[in-house]
C-alpha positions in Angstrom: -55.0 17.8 9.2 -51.3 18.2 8.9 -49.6 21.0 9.7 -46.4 22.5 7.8 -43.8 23.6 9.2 -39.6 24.5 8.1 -37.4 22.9 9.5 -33.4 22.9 8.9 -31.1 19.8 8.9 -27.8 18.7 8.3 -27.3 16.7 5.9 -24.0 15.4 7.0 -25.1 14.2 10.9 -28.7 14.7 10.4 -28.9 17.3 13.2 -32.5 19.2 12.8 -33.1 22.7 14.2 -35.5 24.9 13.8 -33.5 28.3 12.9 -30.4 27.6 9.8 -26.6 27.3 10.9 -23.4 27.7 9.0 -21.7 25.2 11.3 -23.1 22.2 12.9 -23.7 21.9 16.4 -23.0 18.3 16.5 -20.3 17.1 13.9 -18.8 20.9 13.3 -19.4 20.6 9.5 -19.9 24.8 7.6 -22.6 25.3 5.2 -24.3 21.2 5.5 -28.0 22.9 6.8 -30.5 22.8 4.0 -34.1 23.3 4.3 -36.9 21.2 4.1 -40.7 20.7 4.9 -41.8 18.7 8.0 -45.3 17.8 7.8 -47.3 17.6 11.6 -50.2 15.3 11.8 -52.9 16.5 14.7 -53.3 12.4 15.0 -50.4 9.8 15.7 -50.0 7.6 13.1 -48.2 4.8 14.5 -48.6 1.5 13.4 -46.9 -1.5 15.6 -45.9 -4.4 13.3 -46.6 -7.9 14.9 -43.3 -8.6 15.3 -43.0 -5.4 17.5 -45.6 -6.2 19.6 -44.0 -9.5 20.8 -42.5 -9.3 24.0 -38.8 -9.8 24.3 -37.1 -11.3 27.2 -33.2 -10.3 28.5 -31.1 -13.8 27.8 -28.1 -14.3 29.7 -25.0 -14.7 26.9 -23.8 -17.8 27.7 -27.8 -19.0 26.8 -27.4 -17.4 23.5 -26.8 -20.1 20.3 -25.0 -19.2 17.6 -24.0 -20.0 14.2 -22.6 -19.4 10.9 -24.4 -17.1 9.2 -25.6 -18.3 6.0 -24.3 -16.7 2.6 -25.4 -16.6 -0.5 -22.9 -17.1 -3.5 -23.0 -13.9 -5.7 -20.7 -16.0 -8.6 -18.6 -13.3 -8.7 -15.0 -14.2 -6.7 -14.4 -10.6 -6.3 -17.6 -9.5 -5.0 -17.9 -12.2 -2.3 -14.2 -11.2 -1.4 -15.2 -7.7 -0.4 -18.9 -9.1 1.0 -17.0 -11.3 3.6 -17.6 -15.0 1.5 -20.7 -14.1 0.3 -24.4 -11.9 0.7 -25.1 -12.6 4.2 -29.4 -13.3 4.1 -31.5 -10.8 5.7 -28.5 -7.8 4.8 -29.3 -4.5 4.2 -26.2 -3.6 1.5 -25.9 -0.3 0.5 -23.6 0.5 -2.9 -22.1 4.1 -3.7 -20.3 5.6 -6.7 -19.8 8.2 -9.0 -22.0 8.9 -11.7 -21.5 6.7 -14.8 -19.0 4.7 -12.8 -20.5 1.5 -13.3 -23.3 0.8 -9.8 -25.7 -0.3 -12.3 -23.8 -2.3 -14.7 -22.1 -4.1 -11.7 -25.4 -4.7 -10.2 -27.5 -5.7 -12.9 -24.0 -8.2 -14.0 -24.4 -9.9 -10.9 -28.2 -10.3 -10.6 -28.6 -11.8 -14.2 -25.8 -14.4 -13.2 -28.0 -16.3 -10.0 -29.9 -18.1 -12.5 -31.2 -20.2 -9.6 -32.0 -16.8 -7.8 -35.2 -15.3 -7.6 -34.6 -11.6 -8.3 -36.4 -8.3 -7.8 -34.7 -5.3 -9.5 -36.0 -1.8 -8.6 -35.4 1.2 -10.9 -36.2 4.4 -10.4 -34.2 6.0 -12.5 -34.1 3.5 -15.6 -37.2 2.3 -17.7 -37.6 -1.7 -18.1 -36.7 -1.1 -21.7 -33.1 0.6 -20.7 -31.9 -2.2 -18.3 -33.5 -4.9 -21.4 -31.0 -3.5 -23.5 -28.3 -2.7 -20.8 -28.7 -6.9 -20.0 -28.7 -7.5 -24.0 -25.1 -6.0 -23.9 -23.9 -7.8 -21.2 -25.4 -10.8 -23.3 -26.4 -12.8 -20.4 -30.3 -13.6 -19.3 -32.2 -14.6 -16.6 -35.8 -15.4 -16.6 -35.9 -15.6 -12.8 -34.9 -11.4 -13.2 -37.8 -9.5 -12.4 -37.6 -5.5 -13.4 -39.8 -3.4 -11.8 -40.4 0.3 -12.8 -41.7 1.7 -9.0 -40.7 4.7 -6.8 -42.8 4.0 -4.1 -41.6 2.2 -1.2 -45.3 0.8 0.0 -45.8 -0.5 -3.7 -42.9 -2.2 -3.9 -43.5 -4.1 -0.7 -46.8 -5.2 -2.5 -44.6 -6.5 -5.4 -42.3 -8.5 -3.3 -44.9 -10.1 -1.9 -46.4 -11.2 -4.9 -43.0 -12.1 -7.1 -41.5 -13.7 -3.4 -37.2 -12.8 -4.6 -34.7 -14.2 -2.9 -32.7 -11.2 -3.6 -34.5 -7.4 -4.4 -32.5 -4.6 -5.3 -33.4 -0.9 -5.4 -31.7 1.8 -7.7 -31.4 4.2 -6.2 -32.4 5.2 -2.5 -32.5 8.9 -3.7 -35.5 8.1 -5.9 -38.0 6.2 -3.4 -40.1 7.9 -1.2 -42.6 6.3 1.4 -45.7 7.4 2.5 -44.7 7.4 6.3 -42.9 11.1 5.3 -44.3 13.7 3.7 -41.5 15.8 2.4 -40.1 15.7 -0.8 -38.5 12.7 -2.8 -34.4 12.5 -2.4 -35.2 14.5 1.1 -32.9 13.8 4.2 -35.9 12.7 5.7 -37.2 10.3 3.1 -33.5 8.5 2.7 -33.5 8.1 6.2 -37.2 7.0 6.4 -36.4 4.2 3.3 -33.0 3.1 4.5 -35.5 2.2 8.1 -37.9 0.4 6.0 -35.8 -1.8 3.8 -33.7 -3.1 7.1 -36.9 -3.9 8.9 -38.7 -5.4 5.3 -34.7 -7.1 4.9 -34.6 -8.5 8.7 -38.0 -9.8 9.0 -38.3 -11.7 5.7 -35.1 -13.0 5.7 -35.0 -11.5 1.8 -31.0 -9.2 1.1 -31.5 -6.0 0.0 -29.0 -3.9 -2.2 -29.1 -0.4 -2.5 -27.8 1.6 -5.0 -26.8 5.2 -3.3 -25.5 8.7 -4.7 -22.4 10.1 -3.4 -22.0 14.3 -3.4 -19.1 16.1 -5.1 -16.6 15.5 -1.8 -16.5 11.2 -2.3 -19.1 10.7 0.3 -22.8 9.2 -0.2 -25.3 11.8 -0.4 -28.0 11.7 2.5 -27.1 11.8 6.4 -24.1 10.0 7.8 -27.0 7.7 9.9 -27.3 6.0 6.5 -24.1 4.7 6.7 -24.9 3.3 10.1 -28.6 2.0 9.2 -27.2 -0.5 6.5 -24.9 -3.5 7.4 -22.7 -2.8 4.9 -21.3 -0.2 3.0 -19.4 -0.6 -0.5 -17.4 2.1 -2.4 -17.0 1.6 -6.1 -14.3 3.9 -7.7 -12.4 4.6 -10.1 -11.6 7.0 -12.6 -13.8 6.9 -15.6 -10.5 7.9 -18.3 -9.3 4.2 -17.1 -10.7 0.9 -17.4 -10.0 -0.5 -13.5 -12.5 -0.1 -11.1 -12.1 -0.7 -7.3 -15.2 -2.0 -5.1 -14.3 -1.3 -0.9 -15.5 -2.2 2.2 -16.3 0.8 4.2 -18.1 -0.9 6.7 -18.9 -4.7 6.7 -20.9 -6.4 9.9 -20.2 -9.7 8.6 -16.7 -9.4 7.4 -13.6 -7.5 6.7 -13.1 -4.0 5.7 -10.0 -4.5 4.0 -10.7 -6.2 1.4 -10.5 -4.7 -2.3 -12.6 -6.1 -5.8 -10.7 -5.3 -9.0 -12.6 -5.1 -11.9 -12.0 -4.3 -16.0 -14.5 -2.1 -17.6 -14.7 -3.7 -20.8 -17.4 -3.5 -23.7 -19.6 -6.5 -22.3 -19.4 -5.5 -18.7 -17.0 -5.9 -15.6 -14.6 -8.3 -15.9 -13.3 -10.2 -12.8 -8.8 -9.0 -12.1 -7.9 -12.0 -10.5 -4.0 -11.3 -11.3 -4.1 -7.7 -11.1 -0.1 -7.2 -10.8 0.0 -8.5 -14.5 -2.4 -5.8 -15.8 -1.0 -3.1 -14.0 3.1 -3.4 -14.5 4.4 -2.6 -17.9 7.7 -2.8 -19.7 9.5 -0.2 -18.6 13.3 -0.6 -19.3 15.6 2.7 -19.2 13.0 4.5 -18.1 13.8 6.8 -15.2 10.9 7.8 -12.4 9.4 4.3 -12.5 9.3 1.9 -9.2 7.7 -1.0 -8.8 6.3 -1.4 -4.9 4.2 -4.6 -3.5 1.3 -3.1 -1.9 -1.5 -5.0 -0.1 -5.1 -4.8 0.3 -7.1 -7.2 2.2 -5.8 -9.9 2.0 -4.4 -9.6 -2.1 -0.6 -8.7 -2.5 -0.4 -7.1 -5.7 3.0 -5.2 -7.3 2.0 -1.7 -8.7 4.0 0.7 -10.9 4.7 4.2 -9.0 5.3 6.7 -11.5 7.1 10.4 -10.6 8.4 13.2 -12.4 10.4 16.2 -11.2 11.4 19.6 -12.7 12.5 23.4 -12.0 9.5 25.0 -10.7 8.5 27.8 -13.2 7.7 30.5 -11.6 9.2 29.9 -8.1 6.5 28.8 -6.3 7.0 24.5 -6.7 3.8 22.0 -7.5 3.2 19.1 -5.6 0.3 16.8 -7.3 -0.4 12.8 -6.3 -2.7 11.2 -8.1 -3.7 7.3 -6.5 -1.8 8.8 -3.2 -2.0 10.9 -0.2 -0.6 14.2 -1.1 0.1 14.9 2.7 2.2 11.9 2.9 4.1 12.6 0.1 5.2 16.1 1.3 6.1 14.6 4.0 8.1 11.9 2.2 9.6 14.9 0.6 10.6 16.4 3.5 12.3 13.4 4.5 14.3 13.1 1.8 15.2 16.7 1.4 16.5 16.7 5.7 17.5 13.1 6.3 19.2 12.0 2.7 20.3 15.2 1.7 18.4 15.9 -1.5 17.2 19.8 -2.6 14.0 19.3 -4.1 12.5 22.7 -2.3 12.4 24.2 -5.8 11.4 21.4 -7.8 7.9 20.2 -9.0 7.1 17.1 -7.6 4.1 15.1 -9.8 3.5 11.2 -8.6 1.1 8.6 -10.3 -0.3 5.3 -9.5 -0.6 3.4 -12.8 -4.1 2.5 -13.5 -6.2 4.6 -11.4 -5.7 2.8 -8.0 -5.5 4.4 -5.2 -3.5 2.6 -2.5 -3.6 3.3 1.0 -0.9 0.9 1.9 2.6 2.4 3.9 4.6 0.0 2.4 4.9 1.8 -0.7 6.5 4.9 1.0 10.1 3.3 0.0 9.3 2.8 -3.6 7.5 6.7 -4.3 10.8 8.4 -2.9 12.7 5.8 -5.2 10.9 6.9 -7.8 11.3 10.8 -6.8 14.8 10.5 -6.9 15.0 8.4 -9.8 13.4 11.1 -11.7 15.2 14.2 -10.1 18.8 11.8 -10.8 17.9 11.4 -14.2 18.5 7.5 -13.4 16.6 4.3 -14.7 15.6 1.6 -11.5 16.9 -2.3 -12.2 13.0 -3.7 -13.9 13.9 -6.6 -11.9 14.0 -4.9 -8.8 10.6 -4.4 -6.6 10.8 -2.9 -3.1 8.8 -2.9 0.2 8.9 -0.5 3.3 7.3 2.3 5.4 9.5 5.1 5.6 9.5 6.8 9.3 10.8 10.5 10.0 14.3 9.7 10.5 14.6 8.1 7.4 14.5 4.8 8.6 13.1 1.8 6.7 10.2 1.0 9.1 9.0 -3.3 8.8 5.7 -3.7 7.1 3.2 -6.5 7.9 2.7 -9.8 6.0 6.3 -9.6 4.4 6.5 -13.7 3.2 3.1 -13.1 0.9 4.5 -9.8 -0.6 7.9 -11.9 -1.6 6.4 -14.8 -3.0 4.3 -12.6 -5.1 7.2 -10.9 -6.2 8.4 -14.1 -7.2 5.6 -15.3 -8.8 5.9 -12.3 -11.5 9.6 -12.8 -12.3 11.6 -10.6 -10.1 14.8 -11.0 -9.5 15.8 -8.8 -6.4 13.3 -7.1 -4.1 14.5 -4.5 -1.1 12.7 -5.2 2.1 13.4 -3.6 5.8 16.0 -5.0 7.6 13.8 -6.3 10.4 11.2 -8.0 8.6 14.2 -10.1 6.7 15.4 -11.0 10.3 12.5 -12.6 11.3 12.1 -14.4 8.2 12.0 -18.3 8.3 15.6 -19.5 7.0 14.0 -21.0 4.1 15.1 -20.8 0.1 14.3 -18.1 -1.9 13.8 -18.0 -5.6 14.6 -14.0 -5.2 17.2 -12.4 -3.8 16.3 -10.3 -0.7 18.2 -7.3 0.0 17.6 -5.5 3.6 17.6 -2.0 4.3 17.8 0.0 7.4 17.9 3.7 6.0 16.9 5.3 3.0 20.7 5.9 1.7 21.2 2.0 1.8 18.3 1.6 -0.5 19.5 4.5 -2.9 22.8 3.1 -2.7 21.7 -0.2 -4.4 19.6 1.2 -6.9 21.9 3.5 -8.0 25.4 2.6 -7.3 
């Protein structure tokens, strides 16, 4: 007979103690213990799978074959971009998000478009009926689509036999339980227990699993931080609901690139593939002061953005300082920067910045173009529209060189511009090749502000 007993885990590490902590022995985390029920069984209930009862024999390395691993085409570009060229078989792929953001739609989009795909959707949180009419919007179908209305990890391996998919999918991880743990549904426990599961069921049938995951009120997914390290790979989907972009990351990728960035439109018949993204995202902006335009990169995707920033007198002497799409740390420090090193008060000024389209960019290179924009909007003073820039700025004010440089111009001139303000070192180590642009190095901060607004 099994035995109950309380028990108190983290649910950021995982850590598990018998007596409740504020702060976490292991990762230092305050109030992460919650409470839960472990379940003690007098007998050991340990099943060996065949597979585990195989001996296995140390190989030397240089015996050991490899090869490419095989991928399967998702026929979606921007999906296989951040998956590394494609669903790797036998991957366990795990897929968080805000609620309403778009998991399922993205998801159930993809699935419906492998016609030639054997596929076995999970929901426990949607009826059959809801994802019928969810698929009716998106207006595509699939008779190889298999929906399956199931919460119960051991039944749904007795599906998947019968239906054989190529491809299975579960939504969400929070609402499967197994029978192997007897606390409650959505439990530390029983997310770790399923995540376990579905890579063994994903590795030893050769079948890729995706699953859908929660994420709690601070941006990460809910459930212990060993999630993230059970699954092969991790995707963020973001984006802010008011706008109709949505971003798909690469936290963690086994089998390809964590840089990489997916842009998709929300529109009224699903996601819609960005493959121009600089198009959507710039807008006509003449004699308009406190607007930049900066090449940013992600992955491997240049991409111009608009930088938006307006200043004024701080109201009740205390100033605001807001970012929205970028690090509010490295803007005060940009601030700092440009208040010491180019000479500008803005101690008493509200500061706001915004990245059109609810991005948020994580690329240095912009630094040069938000404190153009700063100043632009404290001056009062319109930036050329045919002017983009590129550059880190350092402490000292100096225009630090940024990486790729040749794919960030040629984007630039792709879209039209005339003139685009690049570090000093990167256009000496340029090839001395013809330009369609005009390139204009900078070494400091002033030079830039000098040709912007001479």
């Amino acid at each position: 007979m099994a035995k109950q007993k309380s028990i108190f885990v983290c649910n950021n590490c995982g850590r598990s103690a018998s007596q409740w902590f504020g702060k976490c022995p292991s990762c230092g985390k305050w109030d992460t213990c919650v409470e839960e029920l472990s379940f003690k069984s007098d007998k050991k209930q340990h099943l060996l799978h065949p597979t585990e009862q195989a001996a296995h024999k140390p190989t030397p390395i240089t015996e050991i074959t490899t090869s490419e691993d095989p991928r399967i085409d998702m026929q979606n570009s921007e999906l296989n971009r951040v998956l590394g060229g494609g669903l790797v078989v036998g991957s366990l792929v795990l897929i968080g998000g805000e609620p309403g953001i778009g998991k399922s739609t993205l998801i159930l989009q993809t699935m419906l478009r492998l016609q030639n795909k054997r596929v076995l959707y999970v929901s426990g949180e949607e009826s059959a009926r809801q994802l019928k009419l969810r698929a009716d919007r998106l207006g595509i179908e699939n008779e190889n689509c298999y929906i399956l209305g199931e919460t119960v990890l051991e039944r749904i391996y007795a599906h998947a036999k019968e239906v054989k998919p190529n491809i299975m999918v579960i939504d969400s991880i929070q609402t499967v339980s197994t029978e192997a743990s007897e606390s409650s549904t959505g439990s530390l426990s029983q997310i770790r227990e399923c995540a376990t599961s579905l890579l063994r069921f994903a590795k030893e049938n050769n079948i890729p699993v995706f699953v859908v995951g929660h994420i709690t009120k601070d941006g990460a997914i809910a459930g212990p931080k060993l999630l993230e390290h059970i699954v092969d790979t991790v995707l963020q989907f973001e984006g802010d609901q008011h706008y109709m972009y949505r971003i798909l990351r690469a936290i963690k990728n086994r089998f390809g690139n964590t840089s990489e960035l997916g842009i998709f439109e929300m529109q009224q018949s699903g996601l819609r593939e960005v493959s121009n993204p600089s198009e959507l995202l710039l807008t006509n902006h003449d004699d308009m002061s406190g607007i930049a335009v900066a090449c940013a990169i992600e992955g491997v995707r240049p991409f111009l953005i608009e930088v938006q920033a307006l200043t004024g007198t701080a109201a009740y002497g205390t100033p605001q300082r807001s970012a929205t799409g970028f690090d509010l740390r490295r803007l005060n420090m940009l601030l700092a920067v440009l208040e010491k090193k180019a000479g500008f008060k803005l101690a008493q000024k509200d500061v706001f910045l915004n990245i059109a389209g609810g991005l948020r960019i994580n690329d240095p290179a912009i630094d040069l173009a938000v404190i153009s924009a700063i100043l632009s909007a404290n001056l009062d003073m319109s930036i050329n529209p045919q002017i983009c820039l590129t550059g880190e700025v350092g402490l000292s004010g100096e225009i630090r060189p940024v990486n790729r440089i040749e794919q960030r111009i040629a984007e630039a001139e792709k879209l039209g511009f005339k003139q685009i303000i690049l570090p000093e070192y990167n256009y000496n180590s340029l090839p001395h090749k013809q330009y369609n642009i005009q390139l204009l190095p900078v070494k400091k901060a002033e030079e830039a502000f000098r040709i912007l607004f001479a």
